[in-house]
C-alpha positions in Angstrom: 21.4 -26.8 -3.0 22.9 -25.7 0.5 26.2 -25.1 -0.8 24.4 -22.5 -4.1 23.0 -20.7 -1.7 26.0 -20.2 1.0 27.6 -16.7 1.0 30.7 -17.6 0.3 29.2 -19.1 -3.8 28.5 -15.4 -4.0 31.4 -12.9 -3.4 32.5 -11.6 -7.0 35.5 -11.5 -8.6 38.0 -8.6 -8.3 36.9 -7.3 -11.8 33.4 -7.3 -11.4 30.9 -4.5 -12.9 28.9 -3.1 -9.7 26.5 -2.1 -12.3 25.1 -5.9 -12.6 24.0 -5.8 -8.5 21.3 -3.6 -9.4 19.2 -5.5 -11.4 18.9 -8.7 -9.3 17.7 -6.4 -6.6 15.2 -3.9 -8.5 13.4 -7.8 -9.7 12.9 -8.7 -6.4 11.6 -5.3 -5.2 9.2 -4.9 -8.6 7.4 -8.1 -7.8 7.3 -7.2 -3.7 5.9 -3.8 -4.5 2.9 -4.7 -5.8 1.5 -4.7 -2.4 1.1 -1.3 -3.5 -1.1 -2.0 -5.7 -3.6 -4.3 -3.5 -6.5 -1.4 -3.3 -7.2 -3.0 -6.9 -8.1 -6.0 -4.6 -10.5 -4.3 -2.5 -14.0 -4.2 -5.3 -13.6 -8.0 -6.5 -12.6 -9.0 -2.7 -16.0 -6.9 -1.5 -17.7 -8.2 -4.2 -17.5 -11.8 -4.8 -21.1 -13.5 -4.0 -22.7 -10.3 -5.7 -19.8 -9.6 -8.4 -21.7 -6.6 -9.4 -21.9 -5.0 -6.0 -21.4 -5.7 -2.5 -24.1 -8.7 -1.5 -24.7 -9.4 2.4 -22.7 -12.0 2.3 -19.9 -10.4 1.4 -16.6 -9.3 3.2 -16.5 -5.4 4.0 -14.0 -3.0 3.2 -12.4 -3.0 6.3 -11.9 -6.9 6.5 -10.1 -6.2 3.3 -8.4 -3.4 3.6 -7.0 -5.0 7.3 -5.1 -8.2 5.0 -2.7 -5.7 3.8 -2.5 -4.5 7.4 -1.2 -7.8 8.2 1.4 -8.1 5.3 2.6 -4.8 6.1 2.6 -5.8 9.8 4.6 -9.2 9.0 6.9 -7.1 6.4 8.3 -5.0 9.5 8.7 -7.7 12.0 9.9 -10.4 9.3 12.7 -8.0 8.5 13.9 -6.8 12.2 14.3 -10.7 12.8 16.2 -11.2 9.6 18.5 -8.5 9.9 21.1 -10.7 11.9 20.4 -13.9 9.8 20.8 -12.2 6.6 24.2 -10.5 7.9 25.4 -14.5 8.5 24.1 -16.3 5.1 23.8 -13.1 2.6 21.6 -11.9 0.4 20.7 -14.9 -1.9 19.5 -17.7 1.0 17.5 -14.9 2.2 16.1 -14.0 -1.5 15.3 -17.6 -1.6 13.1 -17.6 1.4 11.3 -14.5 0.4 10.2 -15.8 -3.1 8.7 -18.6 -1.7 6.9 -17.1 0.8 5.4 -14.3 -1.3 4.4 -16.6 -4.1 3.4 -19.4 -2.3 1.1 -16.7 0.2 -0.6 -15.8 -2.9 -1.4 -19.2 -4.1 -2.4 -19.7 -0.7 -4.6 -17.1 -0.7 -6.3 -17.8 -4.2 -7.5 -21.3 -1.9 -8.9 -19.1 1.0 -11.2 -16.8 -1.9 -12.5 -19.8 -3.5 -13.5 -21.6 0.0 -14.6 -18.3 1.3 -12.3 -18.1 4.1 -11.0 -15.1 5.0 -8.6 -16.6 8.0 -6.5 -18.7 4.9 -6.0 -15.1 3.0 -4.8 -13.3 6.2 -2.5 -16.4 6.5 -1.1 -16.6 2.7 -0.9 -12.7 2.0 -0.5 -11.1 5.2 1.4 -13.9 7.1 3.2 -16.2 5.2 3.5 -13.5 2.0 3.9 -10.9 4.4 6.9 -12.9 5.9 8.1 -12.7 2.0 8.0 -8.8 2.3 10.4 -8.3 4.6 13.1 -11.0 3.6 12.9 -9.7 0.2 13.0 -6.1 0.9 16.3 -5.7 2.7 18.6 -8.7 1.2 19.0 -5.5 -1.8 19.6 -2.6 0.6 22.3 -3.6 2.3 23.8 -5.2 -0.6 24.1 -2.0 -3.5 25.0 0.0 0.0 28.2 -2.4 0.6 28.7 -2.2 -3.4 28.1 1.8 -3.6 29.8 3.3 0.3 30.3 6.5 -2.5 26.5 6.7 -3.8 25.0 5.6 -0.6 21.8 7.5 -1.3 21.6 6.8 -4.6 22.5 2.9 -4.0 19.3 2.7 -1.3 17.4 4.5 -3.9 18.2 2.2 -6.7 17.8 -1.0 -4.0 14.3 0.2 -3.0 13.1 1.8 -6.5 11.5 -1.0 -7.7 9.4 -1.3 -4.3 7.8 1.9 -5.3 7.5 1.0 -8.7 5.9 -2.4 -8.4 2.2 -1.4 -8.3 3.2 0.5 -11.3 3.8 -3.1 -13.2 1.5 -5.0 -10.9 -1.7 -2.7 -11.4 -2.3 -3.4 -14.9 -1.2 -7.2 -14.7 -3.8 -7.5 -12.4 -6.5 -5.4 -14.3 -5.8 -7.4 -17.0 -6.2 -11.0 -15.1 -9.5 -9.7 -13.5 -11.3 -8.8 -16.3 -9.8 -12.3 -18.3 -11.4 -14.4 -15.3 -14.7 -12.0 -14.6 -17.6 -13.9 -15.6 -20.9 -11.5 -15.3 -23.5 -12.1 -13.2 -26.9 -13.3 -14.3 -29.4 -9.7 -15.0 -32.8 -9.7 -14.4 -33.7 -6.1 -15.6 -34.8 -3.3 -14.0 -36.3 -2.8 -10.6 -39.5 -1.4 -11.7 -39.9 -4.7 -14.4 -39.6 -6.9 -11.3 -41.3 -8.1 -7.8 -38.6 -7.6 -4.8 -38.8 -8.0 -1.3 -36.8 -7.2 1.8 -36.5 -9.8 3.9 -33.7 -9.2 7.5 -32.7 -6.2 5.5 -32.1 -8.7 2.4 -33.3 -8.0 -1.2 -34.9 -10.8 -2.8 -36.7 -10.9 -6.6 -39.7 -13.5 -7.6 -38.7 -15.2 -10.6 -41.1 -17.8 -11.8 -42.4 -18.7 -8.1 -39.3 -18.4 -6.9 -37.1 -16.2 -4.5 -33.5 -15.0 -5.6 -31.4 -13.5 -3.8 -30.2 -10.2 -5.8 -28.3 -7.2 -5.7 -29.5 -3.9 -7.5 -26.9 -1.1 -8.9 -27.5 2.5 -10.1 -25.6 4.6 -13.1 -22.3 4.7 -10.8 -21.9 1.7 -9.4 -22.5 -0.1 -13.0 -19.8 1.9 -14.4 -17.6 1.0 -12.0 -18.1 -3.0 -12.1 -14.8 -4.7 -13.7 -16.7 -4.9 -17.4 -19.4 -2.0 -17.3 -22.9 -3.3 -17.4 -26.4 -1.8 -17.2 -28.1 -0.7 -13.7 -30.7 -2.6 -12.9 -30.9 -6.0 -10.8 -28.6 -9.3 -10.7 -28.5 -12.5 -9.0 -26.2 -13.1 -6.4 -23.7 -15.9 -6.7 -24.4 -15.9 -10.2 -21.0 -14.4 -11.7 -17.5 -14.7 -10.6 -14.8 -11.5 -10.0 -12.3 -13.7 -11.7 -9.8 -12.7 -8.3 -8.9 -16.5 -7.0 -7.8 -17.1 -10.4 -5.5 -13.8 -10.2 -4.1 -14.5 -7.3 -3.1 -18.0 -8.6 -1.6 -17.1 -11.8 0.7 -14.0 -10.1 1.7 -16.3 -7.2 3.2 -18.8 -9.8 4.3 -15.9 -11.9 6.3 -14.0 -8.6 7.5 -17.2 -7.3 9.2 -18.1 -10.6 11.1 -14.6 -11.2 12.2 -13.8 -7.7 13.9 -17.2 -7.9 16.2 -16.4 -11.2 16.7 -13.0 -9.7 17.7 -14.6 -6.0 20.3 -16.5 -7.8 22.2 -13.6 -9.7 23.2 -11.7 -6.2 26.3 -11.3 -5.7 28.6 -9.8 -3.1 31.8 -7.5 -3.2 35.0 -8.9 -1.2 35.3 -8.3 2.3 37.4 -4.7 2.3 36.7 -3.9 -1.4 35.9 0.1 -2.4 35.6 1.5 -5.3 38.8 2.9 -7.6 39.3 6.2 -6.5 37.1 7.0 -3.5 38.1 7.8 -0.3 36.2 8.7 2.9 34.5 12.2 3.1 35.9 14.7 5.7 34.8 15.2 9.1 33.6 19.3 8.4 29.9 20.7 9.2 28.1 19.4 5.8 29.2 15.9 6.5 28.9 15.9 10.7 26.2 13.7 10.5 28.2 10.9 8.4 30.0 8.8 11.1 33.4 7.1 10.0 32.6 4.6 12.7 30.6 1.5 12.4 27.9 0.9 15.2 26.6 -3.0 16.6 23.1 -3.7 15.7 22.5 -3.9 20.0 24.7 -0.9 20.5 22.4 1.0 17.4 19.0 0.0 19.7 20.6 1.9 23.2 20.9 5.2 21.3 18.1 8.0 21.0 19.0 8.2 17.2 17.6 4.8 16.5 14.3 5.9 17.9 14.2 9.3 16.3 14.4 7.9 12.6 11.7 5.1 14.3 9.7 8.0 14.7 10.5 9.8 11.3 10.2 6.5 9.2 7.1 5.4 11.1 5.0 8.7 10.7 5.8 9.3 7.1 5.1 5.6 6.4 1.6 6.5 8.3 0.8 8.9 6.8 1.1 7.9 2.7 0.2 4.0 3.5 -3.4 4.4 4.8 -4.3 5.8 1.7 -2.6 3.4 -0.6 -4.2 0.9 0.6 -7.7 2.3 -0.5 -6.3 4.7 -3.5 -8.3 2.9 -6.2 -11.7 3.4 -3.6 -10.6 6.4 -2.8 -10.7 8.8 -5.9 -14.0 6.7 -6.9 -15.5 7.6 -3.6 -14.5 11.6 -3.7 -14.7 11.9 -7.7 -16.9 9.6 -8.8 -19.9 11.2 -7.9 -19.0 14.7 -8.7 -17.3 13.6 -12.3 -18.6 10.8 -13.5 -17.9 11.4 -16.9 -13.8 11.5 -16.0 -13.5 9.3 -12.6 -14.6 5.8 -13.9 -12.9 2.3 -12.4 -10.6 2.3 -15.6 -9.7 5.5 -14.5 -9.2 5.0 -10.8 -7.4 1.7 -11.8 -4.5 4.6 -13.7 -4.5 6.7 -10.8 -3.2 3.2 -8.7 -0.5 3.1 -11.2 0.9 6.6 -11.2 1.0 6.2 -7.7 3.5 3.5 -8.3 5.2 5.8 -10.9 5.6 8.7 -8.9 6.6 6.4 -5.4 9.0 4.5 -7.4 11.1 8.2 -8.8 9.8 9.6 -5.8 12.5 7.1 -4.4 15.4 7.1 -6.7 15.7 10.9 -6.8 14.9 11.7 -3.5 17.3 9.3 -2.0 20.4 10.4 -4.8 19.4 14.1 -4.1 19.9 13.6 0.0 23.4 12.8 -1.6 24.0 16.3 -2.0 21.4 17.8 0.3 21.9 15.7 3.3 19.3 13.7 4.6 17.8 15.3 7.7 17.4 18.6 5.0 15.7 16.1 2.8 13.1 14.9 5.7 12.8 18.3 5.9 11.0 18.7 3.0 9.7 15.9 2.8 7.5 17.0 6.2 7.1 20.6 5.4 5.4 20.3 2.0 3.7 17.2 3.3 2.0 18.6 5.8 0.7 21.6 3.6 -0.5 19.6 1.2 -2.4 17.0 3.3 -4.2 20.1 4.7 -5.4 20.9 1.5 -7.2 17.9 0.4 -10.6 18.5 2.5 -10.7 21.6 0.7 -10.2 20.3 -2.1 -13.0 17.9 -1.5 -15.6 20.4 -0.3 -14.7 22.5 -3.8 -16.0 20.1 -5.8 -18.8 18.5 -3.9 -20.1 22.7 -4.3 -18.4 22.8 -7.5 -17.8 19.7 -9.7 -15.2 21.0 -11.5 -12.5 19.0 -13.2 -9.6 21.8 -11.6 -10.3 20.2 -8.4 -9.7 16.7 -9.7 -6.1 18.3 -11.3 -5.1 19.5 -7.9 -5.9 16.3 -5.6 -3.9 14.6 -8.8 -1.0 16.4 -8.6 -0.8 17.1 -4.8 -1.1 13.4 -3.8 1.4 12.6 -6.7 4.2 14.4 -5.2 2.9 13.4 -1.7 3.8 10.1 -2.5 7.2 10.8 -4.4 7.8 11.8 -0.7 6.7 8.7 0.5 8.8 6.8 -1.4 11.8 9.1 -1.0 11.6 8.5 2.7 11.7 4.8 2.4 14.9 4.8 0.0 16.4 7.6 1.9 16.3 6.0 5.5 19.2 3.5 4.8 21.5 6.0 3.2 20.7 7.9 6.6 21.1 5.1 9.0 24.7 4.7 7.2 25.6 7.7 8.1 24.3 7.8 11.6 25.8 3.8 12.1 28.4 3.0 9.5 27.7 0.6 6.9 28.8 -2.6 8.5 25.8 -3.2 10.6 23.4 -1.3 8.4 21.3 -4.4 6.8 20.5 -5.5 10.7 19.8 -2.0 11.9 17.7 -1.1 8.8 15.6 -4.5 9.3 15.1 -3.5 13.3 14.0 0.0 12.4 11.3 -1.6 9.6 9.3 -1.8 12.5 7.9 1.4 12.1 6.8 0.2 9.0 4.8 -3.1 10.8 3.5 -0.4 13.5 2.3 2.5 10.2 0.9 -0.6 8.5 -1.8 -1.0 11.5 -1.7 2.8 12.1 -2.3 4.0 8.7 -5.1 1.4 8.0 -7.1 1.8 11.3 -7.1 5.7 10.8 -8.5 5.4 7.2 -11.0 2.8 8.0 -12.0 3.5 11.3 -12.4 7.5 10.7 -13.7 6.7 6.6 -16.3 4.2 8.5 -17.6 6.9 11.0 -17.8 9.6 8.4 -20.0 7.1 6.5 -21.9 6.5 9.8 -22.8 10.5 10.2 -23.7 10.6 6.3 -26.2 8.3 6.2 -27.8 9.9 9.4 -27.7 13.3 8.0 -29.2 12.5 5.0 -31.8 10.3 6.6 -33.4 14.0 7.9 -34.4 14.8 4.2 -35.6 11.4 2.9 -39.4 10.6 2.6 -40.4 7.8 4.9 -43.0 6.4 2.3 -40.5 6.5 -0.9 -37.1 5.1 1.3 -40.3 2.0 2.4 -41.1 1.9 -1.4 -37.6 1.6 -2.8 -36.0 -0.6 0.4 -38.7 -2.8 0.7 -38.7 -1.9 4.6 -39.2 1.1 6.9 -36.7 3.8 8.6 -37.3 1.8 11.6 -35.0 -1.0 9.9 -32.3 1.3 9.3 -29.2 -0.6 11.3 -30.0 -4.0 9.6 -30.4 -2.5 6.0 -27.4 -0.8 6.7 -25.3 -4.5 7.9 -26.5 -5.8 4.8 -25.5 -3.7 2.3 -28.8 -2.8 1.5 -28.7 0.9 2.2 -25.6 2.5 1.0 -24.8 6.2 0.7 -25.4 5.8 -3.3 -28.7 4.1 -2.8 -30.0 7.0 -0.8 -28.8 9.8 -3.1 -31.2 8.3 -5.9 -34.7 9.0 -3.6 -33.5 12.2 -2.4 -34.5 15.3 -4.1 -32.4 16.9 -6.6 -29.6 18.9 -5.5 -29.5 17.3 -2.2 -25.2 17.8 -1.7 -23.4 14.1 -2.0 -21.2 13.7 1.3 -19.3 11.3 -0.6 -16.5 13.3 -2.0 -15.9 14.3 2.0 -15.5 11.0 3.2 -11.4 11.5 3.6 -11.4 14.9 5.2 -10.9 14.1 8.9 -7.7 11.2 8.1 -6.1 14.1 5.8 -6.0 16.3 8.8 -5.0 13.6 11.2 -1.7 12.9 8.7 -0.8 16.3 8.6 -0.4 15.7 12.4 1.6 13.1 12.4 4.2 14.8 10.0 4.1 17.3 12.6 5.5 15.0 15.3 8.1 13.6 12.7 9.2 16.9 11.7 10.5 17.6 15.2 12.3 14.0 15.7 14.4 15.1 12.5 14.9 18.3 14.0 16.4 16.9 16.8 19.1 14.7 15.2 22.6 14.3 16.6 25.6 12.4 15.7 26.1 9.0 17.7 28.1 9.2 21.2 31.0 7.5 20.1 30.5 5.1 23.2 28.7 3.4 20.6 31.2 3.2 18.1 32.9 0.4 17.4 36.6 -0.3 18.6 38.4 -1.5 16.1 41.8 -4.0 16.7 44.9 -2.9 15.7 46.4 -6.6 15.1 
């Protein structure tokens, strides 16, 4: 087995087609990708004692939302160590690795959701899977760029493509797995048909004598359960999400296709280039393409490596924060205003278009900065980015005032080509640490700079979270001032005076207190977003300027090349 996975098994023949490499490495990156896709995660995750909603016992959003944190986290730091290791034993030992650590995180983390322990799904998915991230993401960069020095843009785009477009295949496989393993939980009826009680900010109903422990939906929170069901009242524990069994069934099925595609890498011969291509001159549109090759330590003393650090981190930032909670997102800012239009099926699409627009974002982004260069490119990227994210709160406030489906086009379209951006910056970074570095080193430098991937993946996260979390916080309070004391008592079971511990236990939700208040009372909802939108235009901002700044490599750094 040693020997099948050595570099040397692995170097093609002189006549090989270049145009096999690609396919081995957009497998590996389809089945990584669907991290992308873990927001359709976060209900069944939030929801698997009360299936139907959220019950007290239940992990919160933000314990959630924080695994893929962690995978991100591991993703970045797996990959800066790797770098060096996967320059010494090539791409397929490396692809080897990363298949079973991603599929064997999974099935590890299908154990921690059946025993109800969170610890063993931050070890499988973020850790261990995590670890599988970043060993499977750059054994295919720095492979298509070796095979394509001509195409470097386009060969990072078509090496990273299937990153982007993994949620985009992922999504719907995992739809589909959730609803085949949701099992519905037991319904009583509806709250007026039954005797409940509050007890420690708990809901409880008296069937026959005795006290369940229950959950109660409206309108919008029925529709958006995995199989739509009527409001009303359900047992806790009763059902089952159906998300162990997911995780299971696409840990096997990850595990088994990284492996076949692990196997078919191969590698050109040291020296080879393609018929016909030589070097590009050393003129003003190609100053910032280096001839020279630069050390992985030498790439870490220069102020170059630290301003793409900056640009990859801060675009990362600001597009990874709201991946992570897409699916919860449009729910939360739509589904109030338009309920009609922004159902879960619906939110469930919007996760994969995402992945369709990220994974072209990436493959004609990156084979445009061919032509364009790649600091104009980041120019873009941050100039339009940064308009658009500046857009979305007013896009939000239109239709909490105006709930019309015009508003819903925009936010569609504008965070669609925010997140071809996204992507392009991702497949774009190797072809421009290539050029800044040479293409000898680039598969080490490119895993040390995926650090600012680790670093967004707690940055982007925490903003969302933190600043959704205290926007939820000031809702409730302000809508508190117009509720009746005697009908919140009557429908809670408990008084205002309760307030912190209904809120801990999921009793009082933002939804819950919209059905008692008075009619036209404005939904906050919709305007949960606004303050991260405006913190991510920021940090473009600060990215914008590090690309400004970019120079060629002191050639101190470079290289020096024998002459024997």
């Amino acid at each position: 087995m040693a020997g099948l996975l050595s570099k040397e098994k692995i170097i093609a023949p002189a006549n090989y087609n270049r145009w096999r490499v690609p396919f081995s490495s957009v497998a590996i990156h389809l089945c990584i990708g669907s991290v992308y896709a873990w927001s359709i995660y976060n209900p069944p995750l939030t929801r698997v004692f009360g299936v139907a909603t959220s019950s007290a016992d239940d992990w919160n959003l933000g314990e959630v939302v924080w695994i893929f944190t962690v995978a991100i986290v591991f993703l970045g730091l797996a990959a800066a160590f790797a770098g060096r290791w996967l320059e010494k034993v090539g791409p397929r030992k490396v692809g080897v690795v990363a298949a079973c650590c991603w599929g064997g995180g999974y099935i590890i983390g299908s154990a921690g959701i059946i025993t109800h322990q969170l610890w063993l799904l931050y070890l499988g998915y973020g850790v261990i899977g995590g670890c599988g991230l970043g060993l499977g993401y750059v054994s295919p960069v720095s492979t298509l760029i070796r095979w394509f020095p001509d195409r470097r843009g386009m060969a990072s785009g078509m090496a990273i493509m299937g990153f982007g477009g993994g949620a985009m295949i992922g999504a719907p496989m995992k739809e589909y797995f959730l609803r085949l393993f949701y099992r519905a939980p037991e319904y009583l009826g509806q709250m007026a048909d039954l005797e409940l009680v509050t007890r420690a900010g708990r809901q409880y109903a008296d069937v026959a004598g005795t006290l369940r422990e229950i959950v109660t939906i409206g309108g919008v929170e029925a529709r958006n359960m995995t199989v739509p069901g009527p409001e009303g009242v359900y047992v806790v524990n009763t059902g089952a999400t159906g998300v162990a069994e997911t995780f299971l069934v696409i840990g096997v099925i990850y595990l088994v296709v990284m492996l076949v595609a692990a196997f078919s890498y191969r590698l050109p011969a040291p020296g080879w280039k393609p018929d016909g291509w030589v070097e590009p001159p050393e003129d003003a549109r190609h100053r910032l393409i280096s001839k020279y090759n630069v050390d992985i330590d030498q790439a870490l003393k220069t102020p170059q490596f630290y301003q793409l650090w900056i640009v990859l981190c801060f675009n990362v930032t600001a597009g990874i924060g709201v991946l992570g909670v897409a699916k919860t997102m449009i729910t939360e800012i739509f589904g109030t205003t338009l309920p009609d239009i922004v159902d879960a099926k619906f939110a469930g699409t919007y996760v994969v278009m995402i992945s369709a627009f990220n994974m072209v974002g990436r493959f004609i982004w990156a084979s445009s900065s061919d032509y364009i260069g790649r600091r104009n490119t980041y120019w873009i990227f941050f100039v339009l980015g940064i308009g658009l994210y500046l857009s979305i709160p007013y896009t939000a406030q239109q239709v909490s005032a105006n709930p019309v489906v015009v508003w819903l086009i925009y936010f569609y379209v504008a965070t669609m080509i925010i997140f071809t951006m996204y992507g392009g910056g991702f497949a774009t970074i190797p072809a421009y640490l290539a050029d800044i570095f040479g293409t000898r080193y680039v598969g080490g430098i490119h895993g040390r700079l995926l650090t600012a991937w680790s670093t967004a993946g707690v940055l982007g996260p925490l903003a969302i979270t933190s600043l959704r979390e205290r926007s939820v916080t000031d809702a409730i309070q302000d809508l508190m001032d117009k509720v009746d004391p005697e009908v919140f008592a009557e429908r809670f079971g408990a008084s205002i005076d309760q307030l912190e511990v209904l809120i801990e236990q999921k009793t009082v939700t933002i939804s819950r207190l919209m059905e008692i208040l008075p009619a036209g009372t404005p939904d906050p909802t919709s305007e949960l977003y606004n303050s991260t939108m405006v913190l991510m235009a920021l940090l473009l901002a600060i990215a914008l300027v590090s690309n400004a700044l970019m120079r060629p490599v002191d050639k101190r750094h470079h290289i020096v090349e024998s002459l024997s």
